[in-house]
matplotlib code that plots the C-alpha trace (Angstrom):
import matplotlib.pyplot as plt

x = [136.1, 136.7, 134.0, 133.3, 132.5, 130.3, 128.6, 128.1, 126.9, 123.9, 122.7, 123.2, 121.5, 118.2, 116.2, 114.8, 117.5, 117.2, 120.6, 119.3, 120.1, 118.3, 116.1, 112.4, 110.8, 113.1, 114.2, 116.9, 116.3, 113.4, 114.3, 115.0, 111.3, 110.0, 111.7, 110.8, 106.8, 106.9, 108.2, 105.9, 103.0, 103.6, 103.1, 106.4, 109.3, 112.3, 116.1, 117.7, 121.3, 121.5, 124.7, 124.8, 125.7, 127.9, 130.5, 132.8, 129.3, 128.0, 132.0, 132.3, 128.8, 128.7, 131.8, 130.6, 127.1, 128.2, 125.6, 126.2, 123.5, 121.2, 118.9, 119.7, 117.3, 118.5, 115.8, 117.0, 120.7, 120.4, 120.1, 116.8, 117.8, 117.3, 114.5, 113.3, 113.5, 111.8, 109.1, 108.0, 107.8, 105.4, 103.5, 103.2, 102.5, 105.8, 107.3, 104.4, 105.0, 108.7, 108.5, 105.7, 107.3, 110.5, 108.8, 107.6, 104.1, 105.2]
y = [67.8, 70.4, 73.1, 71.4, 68.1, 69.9, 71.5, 67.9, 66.1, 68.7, 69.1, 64.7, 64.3, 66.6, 65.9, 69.7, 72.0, 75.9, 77.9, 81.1, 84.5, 83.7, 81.7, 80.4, 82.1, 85.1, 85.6, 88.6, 89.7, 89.9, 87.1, 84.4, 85.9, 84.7, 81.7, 80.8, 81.4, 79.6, 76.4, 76.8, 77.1, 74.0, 72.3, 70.2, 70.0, 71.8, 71.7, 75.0, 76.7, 80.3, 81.4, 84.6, 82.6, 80.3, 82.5, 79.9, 78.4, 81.4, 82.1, 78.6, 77.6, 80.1, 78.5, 74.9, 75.8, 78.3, 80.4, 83.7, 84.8, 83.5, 81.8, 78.6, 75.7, 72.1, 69.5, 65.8, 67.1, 68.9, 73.1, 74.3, 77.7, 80.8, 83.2, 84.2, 80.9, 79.1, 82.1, 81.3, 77.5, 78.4, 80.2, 77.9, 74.9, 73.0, 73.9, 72.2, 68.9, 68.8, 69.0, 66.3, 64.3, 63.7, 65.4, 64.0, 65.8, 68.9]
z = [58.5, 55.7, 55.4, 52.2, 53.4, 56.1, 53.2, 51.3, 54.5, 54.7, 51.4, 51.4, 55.0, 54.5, 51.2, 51.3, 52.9, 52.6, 53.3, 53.7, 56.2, 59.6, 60.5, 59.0, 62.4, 61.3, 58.3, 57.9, 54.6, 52.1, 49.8, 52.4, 53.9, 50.8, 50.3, 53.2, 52.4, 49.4, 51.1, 54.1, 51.6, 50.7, 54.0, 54.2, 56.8, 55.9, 56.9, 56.9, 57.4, 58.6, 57.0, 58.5, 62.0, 59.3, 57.9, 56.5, 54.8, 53.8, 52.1, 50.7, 49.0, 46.1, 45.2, 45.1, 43.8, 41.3, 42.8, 44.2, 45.9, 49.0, 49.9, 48.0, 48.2, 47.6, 47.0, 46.5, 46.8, 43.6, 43.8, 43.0, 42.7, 44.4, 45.3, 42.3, 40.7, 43.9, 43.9, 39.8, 40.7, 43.6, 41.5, 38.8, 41.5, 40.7, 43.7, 45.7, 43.0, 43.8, 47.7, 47.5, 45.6, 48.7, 51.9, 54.8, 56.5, 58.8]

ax = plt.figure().add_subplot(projection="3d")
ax.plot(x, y, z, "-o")
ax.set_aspect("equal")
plt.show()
């Protein structure tokens, strides 16, 4: 399977799926930190991908997301965005709506 398949098969099999440098316990870096807040805030299991133990994942994805930079969150398939974008939807309580709206309870 092609790295890019591998890719598709997460973001398909997981409805909320954060690619992101470490891990939610620890994060290894400030924005995947808070990311990772964010979504815990909001009560819901999560799927993640530490790229930094995925090289070929953390090479590949900016490619197929036309986003350069990480964490990347993927709701429903679709990318969210990064931290900055997930940060200003926790704030204004939409991130909370979106995860409700396809989580499961934690």
């Amino acid at each position: 399977m092609s790295i890019e398949q591998t890719i598709h098969d997460q973001i398909n099999s997981n409805s909320i799926l954060l690619y992101m440098k470490g891990s939610p316990d620890q994060p290894q870096c400030g924005f995947s930190a808070q990311t990772v807040q964010c979504l815990m805030a909001c009560g819901k299991r999560f799927a993640y991908v530490d790229i930094l133990v995925n090289p070929e994942i953390r090479a590949t994805l900016p490619k197929i997301a036309n986003w350069p930079t990480f964490p990347q969150l993927y709701v429903n398939g679709e990318l969210v965005g990064g931290c900055d974008i997930v940060t200003e939807m926790h704030s204004k309580g939409e991130l909370q709506t979106l995860i409700d709206s396809v989580a499961v309870q934690a």
